[in-house]
C-alpha positions in Angstrom: 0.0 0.0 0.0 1.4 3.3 -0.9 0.6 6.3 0.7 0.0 10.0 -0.7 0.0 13.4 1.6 -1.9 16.2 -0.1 -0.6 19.2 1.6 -2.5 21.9 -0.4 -6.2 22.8 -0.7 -6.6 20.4 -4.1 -10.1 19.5 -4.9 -11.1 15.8 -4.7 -12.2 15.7 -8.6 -8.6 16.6 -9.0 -7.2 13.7 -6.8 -10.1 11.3 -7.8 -8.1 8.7 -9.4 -5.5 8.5 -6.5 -8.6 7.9 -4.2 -10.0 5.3 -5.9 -6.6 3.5 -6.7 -6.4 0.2 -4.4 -3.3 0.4 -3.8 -3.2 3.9 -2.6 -3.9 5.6 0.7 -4.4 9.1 0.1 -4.1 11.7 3.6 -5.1 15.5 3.2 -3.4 18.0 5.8 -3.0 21.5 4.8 -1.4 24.0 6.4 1.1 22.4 7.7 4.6 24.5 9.0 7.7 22.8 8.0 8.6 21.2 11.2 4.7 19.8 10.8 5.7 18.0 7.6 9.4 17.0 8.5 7.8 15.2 11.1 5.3 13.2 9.3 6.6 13.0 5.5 8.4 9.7 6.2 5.7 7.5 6.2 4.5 8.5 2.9 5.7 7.2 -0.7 4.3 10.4 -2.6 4.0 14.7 -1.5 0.9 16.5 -3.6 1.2 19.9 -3.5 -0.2 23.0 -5.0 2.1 26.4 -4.6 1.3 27.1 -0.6 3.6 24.1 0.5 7.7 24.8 0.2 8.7 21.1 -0.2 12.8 22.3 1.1 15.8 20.2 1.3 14.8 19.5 5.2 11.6 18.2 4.1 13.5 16.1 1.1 16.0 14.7 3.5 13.2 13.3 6.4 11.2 12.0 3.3 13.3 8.8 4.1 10.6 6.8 1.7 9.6 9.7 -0.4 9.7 8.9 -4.5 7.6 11.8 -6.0 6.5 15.2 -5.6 3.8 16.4 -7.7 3.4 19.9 -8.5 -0.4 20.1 -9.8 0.7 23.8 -12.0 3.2 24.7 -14.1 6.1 26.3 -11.5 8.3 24.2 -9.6 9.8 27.1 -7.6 8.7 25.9 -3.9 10.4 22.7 -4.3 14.0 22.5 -4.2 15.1 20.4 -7.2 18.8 19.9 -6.5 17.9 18.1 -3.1 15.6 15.7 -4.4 17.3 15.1 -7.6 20.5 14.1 -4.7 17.8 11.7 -3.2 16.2 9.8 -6.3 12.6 11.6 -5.9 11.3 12.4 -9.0 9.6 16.0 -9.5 6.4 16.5 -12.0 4.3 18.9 -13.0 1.1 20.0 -15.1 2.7 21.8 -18.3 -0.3 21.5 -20.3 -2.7 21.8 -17.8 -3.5 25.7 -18.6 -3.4 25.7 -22.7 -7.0 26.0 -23.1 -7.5 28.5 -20.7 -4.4 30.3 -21.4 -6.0 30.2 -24.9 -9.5 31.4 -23.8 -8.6 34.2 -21.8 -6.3 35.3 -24.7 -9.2 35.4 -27.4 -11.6 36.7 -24.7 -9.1 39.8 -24.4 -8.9 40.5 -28.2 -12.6 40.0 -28.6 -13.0 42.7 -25.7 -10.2 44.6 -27.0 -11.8 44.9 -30.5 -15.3 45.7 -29.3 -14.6 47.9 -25.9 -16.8 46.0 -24.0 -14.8 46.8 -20.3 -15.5 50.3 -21.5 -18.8 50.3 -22.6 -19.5 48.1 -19.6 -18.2 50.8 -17.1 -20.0 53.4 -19.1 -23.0 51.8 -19.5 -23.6 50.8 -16.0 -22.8 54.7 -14.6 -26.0 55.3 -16.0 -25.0 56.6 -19.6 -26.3 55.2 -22.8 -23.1 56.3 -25.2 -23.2 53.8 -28.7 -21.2 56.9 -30.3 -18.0 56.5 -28.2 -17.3 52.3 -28.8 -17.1 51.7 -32.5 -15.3 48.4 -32.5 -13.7 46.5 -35.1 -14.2 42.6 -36.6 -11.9 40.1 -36.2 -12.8 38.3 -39.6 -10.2 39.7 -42.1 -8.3 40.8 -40.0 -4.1 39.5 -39.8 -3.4 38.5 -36.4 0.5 38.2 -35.8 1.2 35.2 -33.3 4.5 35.1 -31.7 5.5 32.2 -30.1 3.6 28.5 -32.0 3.9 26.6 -29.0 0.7 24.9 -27.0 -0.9 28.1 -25.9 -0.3 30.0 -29.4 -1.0 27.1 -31.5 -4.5 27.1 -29.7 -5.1 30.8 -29.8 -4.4 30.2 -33.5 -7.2 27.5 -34.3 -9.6 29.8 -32.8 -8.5 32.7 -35.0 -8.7 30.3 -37.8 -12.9 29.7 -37.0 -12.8 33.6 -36.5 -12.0 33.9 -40.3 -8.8 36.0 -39.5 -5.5 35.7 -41.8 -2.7 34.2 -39.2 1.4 35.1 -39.7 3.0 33.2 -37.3 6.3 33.1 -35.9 8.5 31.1 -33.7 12.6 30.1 -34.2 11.3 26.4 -34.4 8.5 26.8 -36.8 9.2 24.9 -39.9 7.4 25.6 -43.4 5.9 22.0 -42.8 4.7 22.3 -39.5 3.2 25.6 -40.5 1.2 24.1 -43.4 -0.2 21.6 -40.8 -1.3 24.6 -38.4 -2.8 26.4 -41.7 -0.8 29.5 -41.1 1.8 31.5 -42.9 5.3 31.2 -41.6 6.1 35.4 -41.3 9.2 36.8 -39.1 8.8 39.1 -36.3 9.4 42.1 -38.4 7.3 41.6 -41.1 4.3 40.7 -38.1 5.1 44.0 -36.5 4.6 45.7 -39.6 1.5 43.9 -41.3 -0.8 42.9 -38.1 -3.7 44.0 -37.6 -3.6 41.9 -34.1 -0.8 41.1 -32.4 -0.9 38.2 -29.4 2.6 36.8 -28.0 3.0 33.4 -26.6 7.0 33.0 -25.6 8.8 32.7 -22.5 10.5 35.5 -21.1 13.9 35.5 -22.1 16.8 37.6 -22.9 15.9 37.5 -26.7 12.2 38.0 -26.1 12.8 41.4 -23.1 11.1 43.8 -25.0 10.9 42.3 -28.0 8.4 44.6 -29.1 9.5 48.7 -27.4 9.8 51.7 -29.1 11.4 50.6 -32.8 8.8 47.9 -33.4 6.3 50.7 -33.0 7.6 53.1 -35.0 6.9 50.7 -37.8 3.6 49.4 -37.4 0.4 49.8 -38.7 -1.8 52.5 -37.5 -4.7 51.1 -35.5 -3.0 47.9 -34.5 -4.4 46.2 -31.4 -1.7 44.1 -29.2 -2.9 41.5 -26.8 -0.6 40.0 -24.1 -1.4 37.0 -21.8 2.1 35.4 -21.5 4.7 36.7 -19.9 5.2 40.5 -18.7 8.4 42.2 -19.8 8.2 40.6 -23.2 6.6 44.5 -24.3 7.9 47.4 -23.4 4.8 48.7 -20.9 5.8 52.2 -20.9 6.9 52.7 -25.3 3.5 50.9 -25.7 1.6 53.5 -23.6 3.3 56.1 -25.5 2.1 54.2 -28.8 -1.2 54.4 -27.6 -1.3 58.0 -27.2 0.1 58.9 -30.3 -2.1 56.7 -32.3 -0.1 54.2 -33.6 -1.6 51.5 -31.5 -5.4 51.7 -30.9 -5.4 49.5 -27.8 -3.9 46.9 -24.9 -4.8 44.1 -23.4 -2.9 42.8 -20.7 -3.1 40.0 -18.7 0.9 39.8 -17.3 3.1 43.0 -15.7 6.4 43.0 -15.6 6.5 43.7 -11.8 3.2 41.9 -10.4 1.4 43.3 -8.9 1.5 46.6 -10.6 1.9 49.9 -8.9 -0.8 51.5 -7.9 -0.2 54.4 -10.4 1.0 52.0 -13.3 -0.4 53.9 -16.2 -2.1 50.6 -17.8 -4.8 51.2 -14.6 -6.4 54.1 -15.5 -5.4 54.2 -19.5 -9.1 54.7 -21.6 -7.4 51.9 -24.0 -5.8 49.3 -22.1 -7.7 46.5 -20.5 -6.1 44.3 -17.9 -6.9 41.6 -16.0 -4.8 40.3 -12.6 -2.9 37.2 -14.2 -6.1 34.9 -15.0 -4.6 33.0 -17.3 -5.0 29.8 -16.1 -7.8 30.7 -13.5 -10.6 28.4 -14.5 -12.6 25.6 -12.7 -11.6 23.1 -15.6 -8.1 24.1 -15.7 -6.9 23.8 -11.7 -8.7 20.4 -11.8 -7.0 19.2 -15.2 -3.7 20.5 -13.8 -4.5 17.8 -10.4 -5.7 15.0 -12.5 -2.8 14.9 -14.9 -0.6 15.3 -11.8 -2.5 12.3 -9.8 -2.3 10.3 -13.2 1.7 10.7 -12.8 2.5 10.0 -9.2 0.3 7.0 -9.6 2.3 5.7 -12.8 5.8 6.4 -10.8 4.6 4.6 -7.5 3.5 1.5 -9.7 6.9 1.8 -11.6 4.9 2.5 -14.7 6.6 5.1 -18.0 5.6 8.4 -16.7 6.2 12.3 -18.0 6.4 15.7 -17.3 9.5 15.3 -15.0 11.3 18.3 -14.2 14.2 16.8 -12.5 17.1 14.5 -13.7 16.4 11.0 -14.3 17.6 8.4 -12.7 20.8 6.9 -14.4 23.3 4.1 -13.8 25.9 4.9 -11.6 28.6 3.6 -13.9 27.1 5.3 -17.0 27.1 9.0 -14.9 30.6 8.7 -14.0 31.7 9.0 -17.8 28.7 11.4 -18.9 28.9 13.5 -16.0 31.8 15.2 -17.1 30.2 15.9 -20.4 26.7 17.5 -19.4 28.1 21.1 -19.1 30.2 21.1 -22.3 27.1 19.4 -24.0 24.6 21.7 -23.1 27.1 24.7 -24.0 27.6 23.0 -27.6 23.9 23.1 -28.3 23.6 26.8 -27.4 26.1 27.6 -29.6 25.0 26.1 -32.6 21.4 27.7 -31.5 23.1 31.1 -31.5 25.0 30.9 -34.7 22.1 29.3 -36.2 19.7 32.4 -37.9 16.9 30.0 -39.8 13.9 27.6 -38.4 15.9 24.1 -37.0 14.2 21.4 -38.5 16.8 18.7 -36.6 19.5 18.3 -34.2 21.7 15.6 -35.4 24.2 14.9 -32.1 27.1 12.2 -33.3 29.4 10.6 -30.5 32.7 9.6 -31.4 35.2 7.9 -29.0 34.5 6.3 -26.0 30.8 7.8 -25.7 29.7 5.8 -28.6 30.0 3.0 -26.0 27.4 3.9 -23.5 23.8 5.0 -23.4 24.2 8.8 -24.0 21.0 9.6 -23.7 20.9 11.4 -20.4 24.0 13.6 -22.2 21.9 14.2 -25.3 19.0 15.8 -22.9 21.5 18.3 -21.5 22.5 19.1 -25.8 19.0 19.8 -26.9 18.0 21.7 -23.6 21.2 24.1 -25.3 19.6 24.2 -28.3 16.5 25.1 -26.7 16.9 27.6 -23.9 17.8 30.1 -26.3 14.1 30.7 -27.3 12.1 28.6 -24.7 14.6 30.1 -21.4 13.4 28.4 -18.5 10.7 26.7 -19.8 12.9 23.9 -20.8 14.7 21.2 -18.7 17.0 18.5 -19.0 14.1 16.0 -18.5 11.4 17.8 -20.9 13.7 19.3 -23.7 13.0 15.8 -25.9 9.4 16.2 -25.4 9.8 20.1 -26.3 11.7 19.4 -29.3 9.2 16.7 -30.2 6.0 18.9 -30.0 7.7 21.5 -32.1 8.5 18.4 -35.3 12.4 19.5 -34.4 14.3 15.9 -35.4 17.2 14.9 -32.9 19.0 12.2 -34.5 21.7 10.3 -33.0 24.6 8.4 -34.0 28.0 7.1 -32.3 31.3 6.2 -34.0 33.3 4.4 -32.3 36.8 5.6 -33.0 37.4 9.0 -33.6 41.2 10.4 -35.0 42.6 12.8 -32.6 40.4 12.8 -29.4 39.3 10.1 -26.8 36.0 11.8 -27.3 34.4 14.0 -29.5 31.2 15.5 -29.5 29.6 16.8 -32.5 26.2 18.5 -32.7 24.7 19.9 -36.5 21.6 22.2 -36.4 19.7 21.2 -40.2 17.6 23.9 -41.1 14.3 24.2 -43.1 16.4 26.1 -46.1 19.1 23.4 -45.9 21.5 25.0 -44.4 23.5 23.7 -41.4 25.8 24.6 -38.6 28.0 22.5 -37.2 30.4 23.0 -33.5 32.4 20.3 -32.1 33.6 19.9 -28.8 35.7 17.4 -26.3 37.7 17.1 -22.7 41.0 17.8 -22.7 43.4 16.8 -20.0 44.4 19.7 -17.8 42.7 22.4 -20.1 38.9 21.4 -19.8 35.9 21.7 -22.1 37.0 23.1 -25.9 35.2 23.9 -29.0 37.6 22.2 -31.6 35.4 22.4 -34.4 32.6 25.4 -36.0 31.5 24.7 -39.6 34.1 23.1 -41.9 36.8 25.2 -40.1 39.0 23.8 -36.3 39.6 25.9 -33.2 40.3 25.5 -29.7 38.7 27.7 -27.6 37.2 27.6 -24.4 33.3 28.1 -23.8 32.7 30.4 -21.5 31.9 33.9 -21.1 31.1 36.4 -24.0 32.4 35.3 -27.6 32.4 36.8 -30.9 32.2 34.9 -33.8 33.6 36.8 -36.9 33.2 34.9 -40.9 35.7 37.0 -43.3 37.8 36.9 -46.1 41.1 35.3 -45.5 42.9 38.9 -46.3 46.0 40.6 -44.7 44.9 43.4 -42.0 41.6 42.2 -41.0 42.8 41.0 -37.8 44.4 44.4 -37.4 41.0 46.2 -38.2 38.7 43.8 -36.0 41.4 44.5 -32.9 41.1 48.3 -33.3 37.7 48.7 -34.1 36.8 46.6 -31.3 39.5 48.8 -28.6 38.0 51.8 -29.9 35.1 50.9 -28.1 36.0 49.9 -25.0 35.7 46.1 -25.8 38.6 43.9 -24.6 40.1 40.7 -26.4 40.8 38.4 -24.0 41.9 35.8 -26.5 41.9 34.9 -30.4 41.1 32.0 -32.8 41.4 31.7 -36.4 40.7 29.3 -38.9 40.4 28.8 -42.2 40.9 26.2 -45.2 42.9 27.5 -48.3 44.9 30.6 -47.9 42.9 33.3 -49.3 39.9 31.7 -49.1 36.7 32.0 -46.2 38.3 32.1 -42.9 36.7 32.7 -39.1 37.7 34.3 -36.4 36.5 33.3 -32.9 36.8 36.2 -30.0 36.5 35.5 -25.8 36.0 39.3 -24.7 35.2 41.1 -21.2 31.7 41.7 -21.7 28.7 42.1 -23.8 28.9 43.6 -26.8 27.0 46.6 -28.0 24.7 45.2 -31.3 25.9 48.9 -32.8 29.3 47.8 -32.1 28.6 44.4 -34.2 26.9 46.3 -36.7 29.9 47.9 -37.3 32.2 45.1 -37.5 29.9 43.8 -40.2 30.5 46.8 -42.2 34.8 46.2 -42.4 36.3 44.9 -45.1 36.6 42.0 -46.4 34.4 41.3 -43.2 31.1 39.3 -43.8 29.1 38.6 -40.1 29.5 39.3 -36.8 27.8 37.3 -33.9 28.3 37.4 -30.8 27.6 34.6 -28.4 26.7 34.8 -24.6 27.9 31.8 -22.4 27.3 31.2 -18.4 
């Protein structure tokens, strides 16, 4: 008999199936202080819990028979990961849990949005009768721009689809394919910014996507736009948008997310004539906090009967004598796959990830997690772990192919990882262990390094001509940017060459844009590493 503490308010619907399994006792205490559940967690195989409960190393440690935690939502951040990855207890959550509602409450806010109806509502029940002042707008014909085609904008866009609207969609792991199966038009960000009638964003918060659309974005786009947000706040600028709404270039807001929640009590959005907002309902619904418990209950039931489970968002449990020789690899593997990511500019369509060496004689597929989540994080950020990035790369159609070699020429090990993309390009970094110097990058493209990867890079393609070095070196002093340390490589003499720079700090992108304009100088990129 198992047993299963519920130590949140969850309703029973939720935990229905964990009730009625016979193998199960299920116990409900909420409320309980820390020293309340240290006590009492080690007579029970399974923890339930909803955001209230801090499941802390303390807890993890006492939990002397504990082998899951279930998180029925989407954050894990009042359970402490590292400690119960150190014990063996598997983490899940409720990832898809919210889609629907997520997608609801974002069509709901553009249906309101086109039509005023918080407005007219307000108006209307102040005692005045005022048709003149809310002349809305249709949605059928109308080009909504969705950035960001995971679960949630996928959704949003089927239901813009039945609306009769004309859907540009962009995400860095949108294919032409996939697209044609959604029935929308693959479109970038720029050209969404400047043809949407609509625009709704669905991607995590990440460096990339901070302000993805602030003041230049709206400089350029269509006069009477309307932009909808139910994501992630931060991902617009709040104030440039406010000042696109007063000069006309934006007709109106809805918001759903704040960068700093909650707002200030003087945030401009809360008393703005053409923003709506709402206080983070996104997944508020009777449907969706039950779904989130039931998928949740559905896992911890699979993982106590030893049954093939999902939604993990710890590290899986791995042979002892495999992690000793993959270990070492995890942090050079996941640095490899953000590289290609960052160097890559089109749609991936697969990540092909070849062991060579030693590697090729183990199950890698605990190191090739750690590769894709590199690939990944560059667009989805946190969203993606080292036990969901397969699953994430699967629901997008992005291929990861693998394939070991059992000898390679001049390393032990060698780890190469190719981004294919839709246009049929590819990129291509290579990377190994080297006694006494560490991780290195030994391979981009067709061309060998050895660099370490850490830090800030710049990754320069040119000419193979005399004085570009020179130019790149003084260009780069003149504003304040130190080299630390150089590679170069190239084929033929006179031919393409690279040049690989580890500098002091970020790089200005007006710096890079005038790099780009040097001779004999063809891209610059630069490329951020922890």
């Amino acid at each position: 008999m198992f047993k299963v503490l519920v130590s949140d308010p969850i309703s029973d619907l939720g935990i229905q199936q964990l009730m009625d399994a016979a193998d199960v006792q299920v116990d409900k205490k909420t409320g309980l202080s820390e020293d309340e559940l240290t006590a009492i967690i080690g007579e029970y195989d399974g923890l339930l819990v909803r955001s209230q409960t801090r499941v802390t190393e303390r807890i993890m440690n006492a939990g002397t028979n504990l082998k899951v935690v279930g998180r029925a939502g989407v954050g894990v951040d009042n359970i402490d990961l590292e400690a119960a990855t150190k014990r063996g207890i598997v983490v899940i959550n409720a990832p898809d849990g919210n889609t629907i509602t997520t997608a609801e409450h974002t069509f709901a806010m553009m249906i309101a949005l086109a039509r005023h109806i918080p407005q007219a509502y307000a108006k209307t029940i102040g005692g005045s009768w005022d048709r003149k002042s809310f002349l809305g707008v249709e949605l059928r014909n109308k080009t909504l721009g969705v950035m960001g085609m995971g679960r949630i904008g996928s959704e949003v866009a089927k239901r813009a689809k039945a609306f009769g609207m004309n859907i540009l969609a962009f995400d860095p792991f949108l294919t032409e394919e996939r697209a044609d199966k959604l029935g929308v038009s693959l479109s970038s960000v720029d050209n969404i910014i400047r043809n949407a009638d609509f625009i709704t964003v669905h991607t995590p918060l990440t460096p990339e996507t901070r302000h993805m659309i602030a003041r230049p974005q709206f400089e350029v786009m269509k006069r009477g736009m309307r932009i909808v947000n139910c994501a992630r706040g931060g991902i617009i600028d709040e104030r440039a948008l406010v000042e696109a709404i007063d000069e006309g270039i934006v007709a109106g807001a809805a918001f759903d997310v704040f960068e700093h929640e909650p707002p200030e009590s003087d945030h401009p959005f809360l008393t703005h004539p053409k923003v709506i907002v709402t206080p983070h309902l996104g997944a508020s619904t009777i449907e969706a906090q039950e779904n989130v418990a039931i998928d949740v209950s559905e896992q911890v039931l699979h993982i106590l009967r030893n049954e093939p489970f999902k939604n993990a968002v710890n590290f899986p449990l791995v042979a002892a004598s495999v992690m000793n020789k993959l270990q070492p690899y995890f942090s050079l593997g996941e640095k490899l796959g953000s590289v290609a990511a960052q160097i890559t500019a089109h749609a991936v369509k697969e990540i092909h990830v070849d062991y060579a060496g030693e590697l090729a004689e183990v199950d890698t597929q605990a190191l090739t997690r750690y590769i894709v989540k590199g690939v990944l994080e560059r667009h989805l950020g946190n969203e993606v772990n080292i036990v969901n990035s397969m699953h994430l790369a699967k629901s997008r159609d992005l291929h990861v192919v693998v394939s070991q070699t059992p000898k390679t020429k001049d390393f032990t090990n060698l780890v190469t990882v190719t981004l294919k993309t839709q246009n049929g390009l590819e990129r291509i970094v290579a990377g190994t262990l080297l006694l006494g110097y560490g991780e290195r990058i030994v391979r981009l493209d067709k061309f060998p390094v050895d660099i370490s990867p850490e830090g800030h890079l710049i990754l320069i393609s040119h000419n193979d001509k005399p004085g570009i070095i020179g130019r790149v070196g003084t260009l780069l002093g003149e504003n304040d940017v130190n080299i630390a340390s150089m590679q170069v490589g190239r084929k033929v003499i006179g031919g393409e060459a690279i040049m690989l720079l580890t500098v002091d700090k970020d790089v200005p992108k007006d710096v890079l844009i005038k790099l780009t304009g040097l001779a004999e100088l063809n891209t610059a990129q630069q490329i951020a590493l922890g």
